[in-house]
N, C-alpha and C positions, 0 to 999 in steps of 0.2 A: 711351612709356617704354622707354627703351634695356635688354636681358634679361642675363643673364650669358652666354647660348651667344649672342648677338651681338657681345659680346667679346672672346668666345674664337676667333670665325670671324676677324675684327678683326686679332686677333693673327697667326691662322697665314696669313694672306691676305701681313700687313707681314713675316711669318718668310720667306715662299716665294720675297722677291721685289717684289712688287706694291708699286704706287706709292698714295700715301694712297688719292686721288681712288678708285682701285679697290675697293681695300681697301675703302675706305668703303663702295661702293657692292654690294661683294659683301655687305656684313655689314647691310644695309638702316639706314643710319644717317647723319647728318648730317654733311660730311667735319670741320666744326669740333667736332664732335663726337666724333670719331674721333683728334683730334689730342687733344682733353681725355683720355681714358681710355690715350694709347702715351702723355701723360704721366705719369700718376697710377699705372699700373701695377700697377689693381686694379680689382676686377668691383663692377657696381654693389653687388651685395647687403653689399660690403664699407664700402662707403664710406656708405651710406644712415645717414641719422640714425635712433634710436631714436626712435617714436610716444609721447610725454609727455604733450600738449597733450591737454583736452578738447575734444570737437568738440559739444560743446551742454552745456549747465548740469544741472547733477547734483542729480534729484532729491529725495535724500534725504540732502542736504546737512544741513541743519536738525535733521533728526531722527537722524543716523546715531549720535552718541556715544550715544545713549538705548539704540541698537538694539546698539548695538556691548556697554555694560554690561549688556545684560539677557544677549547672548550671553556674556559673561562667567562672569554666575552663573550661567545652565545653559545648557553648551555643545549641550544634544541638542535646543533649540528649533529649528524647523525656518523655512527662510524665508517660508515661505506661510503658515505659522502667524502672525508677526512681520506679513507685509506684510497682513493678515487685522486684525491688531486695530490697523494704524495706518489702513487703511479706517473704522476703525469709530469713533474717534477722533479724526481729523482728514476730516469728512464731506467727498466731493466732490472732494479735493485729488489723492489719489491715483487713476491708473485703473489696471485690469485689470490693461491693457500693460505696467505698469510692473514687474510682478511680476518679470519676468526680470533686469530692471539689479537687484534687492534682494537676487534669485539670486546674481546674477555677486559682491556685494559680498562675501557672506554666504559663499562660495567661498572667495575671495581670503581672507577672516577668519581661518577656520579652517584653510589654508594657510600663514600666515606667526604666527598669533598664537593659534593656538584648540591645545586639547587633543593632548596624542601620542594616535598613533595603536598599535593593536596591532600588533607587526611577528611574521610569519611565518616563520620560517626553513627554508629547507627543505633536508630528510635525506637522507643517503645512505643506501638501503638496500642491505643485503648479502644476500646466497643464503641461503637455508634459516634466517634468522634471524627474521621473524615472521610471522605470519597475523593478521587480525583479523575479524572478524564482526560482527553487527548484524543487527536485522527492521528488512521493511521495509513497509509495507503494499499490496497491488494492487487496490485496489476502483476507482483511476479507470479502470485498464484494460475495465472493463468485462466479464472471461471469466465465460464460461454452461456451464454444463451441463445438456445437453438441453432447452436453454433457460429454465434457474432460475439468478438471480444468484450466483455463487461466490467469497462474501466470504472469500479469504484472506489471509496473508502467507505472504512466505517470508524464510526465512534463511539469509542470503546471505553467503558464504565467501570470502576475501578473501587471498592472496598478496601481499606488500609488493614484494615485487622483480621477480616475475615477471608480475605480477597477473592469474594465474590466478585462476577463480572458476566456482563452483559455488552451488547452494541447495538446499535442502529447503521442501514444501510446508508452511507449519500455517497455527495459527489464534489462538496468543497467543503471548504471550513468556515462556512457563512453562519453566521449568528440564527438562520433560522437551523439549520443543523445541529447546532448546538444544545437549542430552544427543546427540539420535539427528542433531541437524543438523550437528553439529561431528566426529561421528563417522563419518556418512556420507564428507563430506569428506576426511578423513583417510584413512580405508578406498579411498575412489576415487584420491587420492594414491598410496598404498603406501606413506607415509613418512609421520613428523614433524617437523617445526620446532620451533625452538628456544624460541619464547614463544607463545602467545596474548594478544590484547588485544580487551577489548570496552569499552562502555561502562558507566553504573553501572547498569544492569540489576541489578532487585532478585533476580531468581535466580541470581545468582553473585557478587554486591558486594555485602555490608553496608552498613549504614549509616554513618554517619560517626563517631557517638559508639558502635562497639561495638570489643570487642576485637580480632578477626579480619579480617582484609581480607578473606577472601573467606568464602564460607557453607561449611559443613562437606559438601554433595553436592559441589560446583563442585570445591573443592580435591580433593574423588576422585577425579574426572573427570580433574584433571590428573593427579593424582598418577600415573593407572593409565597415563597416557600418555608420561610424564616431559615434562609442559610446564610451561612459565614461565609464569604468570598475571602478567599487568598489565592495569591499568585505567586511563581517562582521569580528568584532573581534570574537577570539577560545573563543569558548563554552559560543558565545552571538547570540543564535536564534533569540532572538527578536528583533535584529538588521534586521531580515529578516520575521517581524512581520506581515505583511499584509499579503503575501504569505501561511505565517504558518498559518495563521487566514481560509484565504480561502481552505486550504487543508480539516480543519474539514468542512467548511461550504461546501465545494464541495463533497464531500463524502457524508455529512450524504442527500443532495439533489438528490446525485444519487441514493440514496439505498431508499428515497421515490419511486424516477421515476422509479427502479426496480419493487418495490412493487406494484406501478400502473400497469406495465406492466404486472404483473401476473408471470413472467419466468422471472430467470435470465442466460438464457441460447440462444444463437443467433448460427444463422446457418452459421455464417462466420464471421471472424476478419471484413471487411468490412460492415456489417451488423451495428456490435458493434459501431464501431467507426463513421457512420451515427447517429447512438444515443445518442452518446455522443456530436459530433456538434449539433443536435436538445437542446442535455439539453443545455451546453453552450447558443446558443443562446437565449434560454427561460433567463436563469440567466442575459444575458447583455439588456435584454429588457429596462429594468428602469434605464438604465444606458447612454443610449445617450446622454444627453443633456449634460453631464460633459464630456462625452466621446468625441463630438465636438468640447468644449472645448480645448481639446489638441491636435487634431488634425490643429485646428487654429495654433499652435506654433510649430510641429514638421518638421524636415526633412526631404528633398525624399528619398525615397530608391534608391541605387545605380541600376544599368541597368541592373544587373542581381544577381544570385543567389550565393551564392558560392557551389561548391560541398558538400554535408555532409557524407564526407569522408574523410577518412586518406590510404595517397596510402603509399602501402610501397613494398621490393624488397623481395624475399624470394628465395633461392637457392632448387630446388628439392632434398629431399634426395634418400640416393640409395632404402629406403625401400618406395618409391612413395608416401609422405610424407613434408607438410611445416608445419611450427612451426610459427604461428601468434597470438599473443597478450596470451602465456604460453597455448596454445593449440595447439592441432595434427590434421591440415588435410589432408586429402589422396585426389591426383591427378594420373591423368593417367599417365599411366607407361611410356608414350612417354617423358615424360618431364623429367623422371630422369636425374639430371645432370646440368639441367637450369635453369635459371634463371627465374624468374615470379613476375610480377608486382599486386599485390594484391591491389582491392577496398574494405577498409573494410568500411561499413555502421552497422546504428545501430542493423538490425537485417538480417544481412547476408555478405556475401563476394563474389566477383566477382575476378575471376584468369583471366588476362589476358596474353596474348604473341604475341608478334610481331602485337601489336595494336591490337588486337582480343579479343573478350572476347570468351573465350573455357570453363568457369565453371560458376555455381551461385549456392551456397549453403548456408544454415542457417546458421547464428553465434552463435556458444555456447555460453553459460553464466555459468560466472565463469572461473575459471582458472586452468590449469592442467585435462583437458576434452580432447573428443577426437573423431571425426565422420570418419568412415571410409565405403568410398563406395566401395561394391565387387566385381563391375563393373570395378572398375581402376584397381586389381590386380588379378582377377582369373584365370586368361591365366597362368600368372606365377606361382598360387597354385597350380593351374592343373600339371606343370611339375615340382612342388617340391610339392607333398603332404604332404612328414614326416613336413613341416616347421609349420603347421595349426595345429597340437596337441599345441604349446608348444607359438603361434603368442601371442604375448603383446597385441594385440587386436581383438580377438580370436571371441568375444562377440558380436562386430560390423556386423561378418559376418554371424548373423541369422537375415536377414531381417523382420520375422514375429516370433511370437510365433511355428507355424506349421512349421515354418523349422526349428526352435529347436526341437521339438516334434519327426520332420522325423531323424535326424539328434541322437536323443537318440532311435529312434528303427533300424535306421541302425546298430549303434555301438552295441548295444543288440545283433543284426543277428551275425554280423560279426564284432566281436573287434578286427580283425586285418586290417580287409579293408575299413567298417564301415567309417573313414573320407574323405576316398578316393569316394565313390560313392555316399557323400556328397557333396564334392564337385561339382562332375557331376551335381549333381542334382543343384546349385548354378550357375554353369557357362551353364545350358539351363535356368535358370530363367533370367541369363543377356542377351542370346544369342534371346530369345523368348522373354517370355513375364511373369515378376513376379508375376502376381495377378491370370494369367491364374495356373502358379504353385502352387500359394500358393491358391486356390479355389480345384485344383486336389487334395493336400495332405489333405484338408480340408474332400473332400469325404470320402479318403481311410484310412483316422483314423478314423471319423465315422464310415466306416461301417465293422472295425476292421480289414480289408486285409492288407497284406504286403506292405512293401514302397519300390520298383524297380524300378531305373531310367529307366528303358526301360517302365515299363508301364504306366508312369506319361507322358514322352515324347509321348509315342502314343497317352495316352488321349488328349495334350495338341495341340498335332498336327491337333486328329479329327477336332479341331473346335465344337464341341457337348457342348453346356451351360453345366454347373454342376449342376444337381438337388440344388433345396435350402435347409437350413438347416432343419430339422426334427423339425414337428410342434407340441407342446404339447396341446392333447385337454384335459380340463378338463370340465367333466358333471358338470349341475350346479345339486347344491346338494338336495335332496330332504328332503323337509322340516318337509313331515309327521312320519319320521324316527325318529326324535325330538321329535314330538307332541307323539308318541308312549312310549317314554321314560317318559314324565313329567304326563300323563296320567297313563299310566300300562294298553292301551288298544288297540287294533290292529285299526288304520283308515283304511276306506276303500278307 
């Protein structure tokens, strides 16, 4: 089959000079051959008839208008679905193979005659005109610390023109996450842009049947910053497309730079998060000169920060006990009764009273959870102990594994008293020292002795270190004991 660069050599062979026979024969072609194309005066690929004909009998001839009306009425059936239930109905007739010509038709269908499609248009962005944001979640990354899984997200900041980008570490999608992660950004910025845009995140977008587009904190947030709030329309992400873009692109960069780093495991939140501004930075490297860009056109940031918190009021309950954001947590017993002004932040909470800050504890995540310190209420277990069999958070009150351990060889000893001298044991780990406790029960289950609050108190009092845990040596193995077996002869 004669090529188009064989008649183009053809041609400049008969341009130069050259006599057919030549011509021909430089151009690897048949000299009659050679006279058909100096007359026609065109390359084969031009002259080639279009492929019409079928070259074997078309399976799904018979059955196609059935297949064709069902795609009709719903365009989202899929073809393997279709070539699946004409298997099942016409036994025998169709094979496997054939799946792909039902594909090919099924194609061609929805090409010339099936559904529009959504069309994309895509925007010019301008300098300093928006930012947008979104969480994202990182658990498939797999990072540790000190080797305990480190289920977080982060919220990840997003430049339209320059696409700069930065994040913040958390742990939900709560409005104070939003708060300190939007802020952040801005503050490493030096400057503001003209809009924000997120998604309908229920901490800054109403719902749909309320009066306000946005929630009455969110609109502060902007307000304090003079930004433009906008939101996508429900269940159009790619209204928040750049953002979504750089989530895969920022992931699959970190789980390189993990790879490089050999461990994905760091010996402190602070560690991590030094590593994660190092990638950032690495990622905005090539991005300055647009990045300037907008800097030429935005806003100052206002003179300060705003809090990224939500303060709220919480009455103690009688069981030493506040109820913030569908969670349970426990305060000291003094406060039953009062009143407490709560900082809640993204990943913790601050109890204040009478201007003071008197607590700082972790924020659960999730809702309907429940952390209870047995520091705030063991005075009063100690003088009610029937109430600890039967406490609604009963679970809270084994600080370590080993004081569950002690705590089911007590009950063993003595199922009647057994919680009560658990307790004891609880309220010298609040009065002393917990880790000094939970290292003594650690001994005394190892080396299978009894668990008596009089004798953990003595140990704990000596001041005497605890031996360290029991070391296992294993001989390395000898290898002639092997060579013994594959031989059948004794080495010496």
């Amino acid at each position: 089959m004669v090529t188009d660069a064989q008649v183009r050599r053809l041609m400049k062979m008969l341009t130069s000079g050259k006599t057919m026979a030549a011509a021909a024969a430089a151009a690897g072609m048949d000299e009659k051959t050679a006279r058909k194309y100096r007359r026609l005066r065109k390359l084969p690929s031009e002259v080639a008839k279009a492929h019409t004909w079928r070259t074997r009998s078309d399976p799904f001839a018979e059955v196609w208008e059935e297949v064709r009306g069902r795609l009709t009425d719903n365009p989202g059936l899929e073809a393997k679905t279709l070539f699946e239930d004409l298997q099942r109905r016409f036994s025998g007739r169709f094979s496997d193979g054939q799946l792909r010509t039902l594909q090919r038709r099924v194609k061609a269908w929805r090409a010339v005659e099936g559904p529009e499609r959504e069309v994309f248009f895509p925007q010019v962005h301008r300098p300093g005109e928006l930012c947008q944001s979104d969480f994202t979640r990182m658990g498939s990354l797999g990072v540790t610390i000190t080797g305990q899984p480190f289920d977080h997200m982060i919220y990840h900041f997003v430049l339209t023109f320059s696409n700069w980008e930065t994040g913040t570490i958390c742990f939900s999608e709560s409005f104070e996450s939003l708060s300190e992660g939007l802020q952040n950004a801005l503050w490493e910025l030096g400057g503001v842009p003209r809009a924000h845009r997120t998604d309908r995140m229920t901490t800054a977008v109403n719902k749909t049947d309320h009066a306000e587009e946005f929630t009455q904190r969110y609109r502060g947030l902007l307000n304090h910053y003079g930004l433009e709030g906008r939101k996508i329309q429900v269940e159009k992400p790619n209204e928040n497309g750049d953002v979504e873009q750089r989530h895969h692109r920022f992931k699959r960069a970190l789980e390189q730079a993990l790879l490089m780093r050999g461990s994905r495991d760091f010996q402190s939140r602070q560690e991590y998060e030094a590593f994660l501004r190092d990638l950032f930075s690495r990622l905005n490297a090539g991005r300055q000169k647009r990045l300037a860009e907008e800097l030429n056109v935005w806003r100052r940031l206002p003179a300060r920060r705003l809090d990224a918190c939500t303060k709220l009021d919480a009455k103690v309950s009688p069981g030493s006990t506040i109820r913030i954001q569908h969670n349970v947590y426990s305060v000291h017993s003094r406060l039953i009764g009062q009143w407490v002004r709560v900082h809640l932040f993204a990943d913790r909470l601050e109890v204040w009273y009478g201007q003071k800050r008197i607590e700082t504890m972790p924020r659960l995540r999730g809702e309907q959870r429940h952390a209870i310190n047995y520091r705030h209420v063991i005075e009063w277990l100690i003088r009610k102990p029937g109430a600890f069999e039967n406490y609604r958070y009963r679970e809270d009150l084994f600080p370590t594994s080993r004081f569950r351990m002690a705590y089911d060889a007590l009950m063993k000893t003595s199922p009647t008293r057994g919680h009560k001298e658990y307790l004891r044991l609880l309220a010298l780990a609040a009065r002393e020292n917990e880790t000094a406790v939970d290292e003594v029960l650690r001994c005394l289950i190892d080396q299978g002795q009894p668990i008596a609050v009089e004798t953990v108190k003595a140990l704990v009092r000596s001041g005497q270190p605890a031996p360290p845990p029991t070391e296992v040596a294993i001989a390395p193995a000898d290898l002639a004991v092997y060579d013994t077996l594959l031989t059948g002869e004794e080495v010496a």
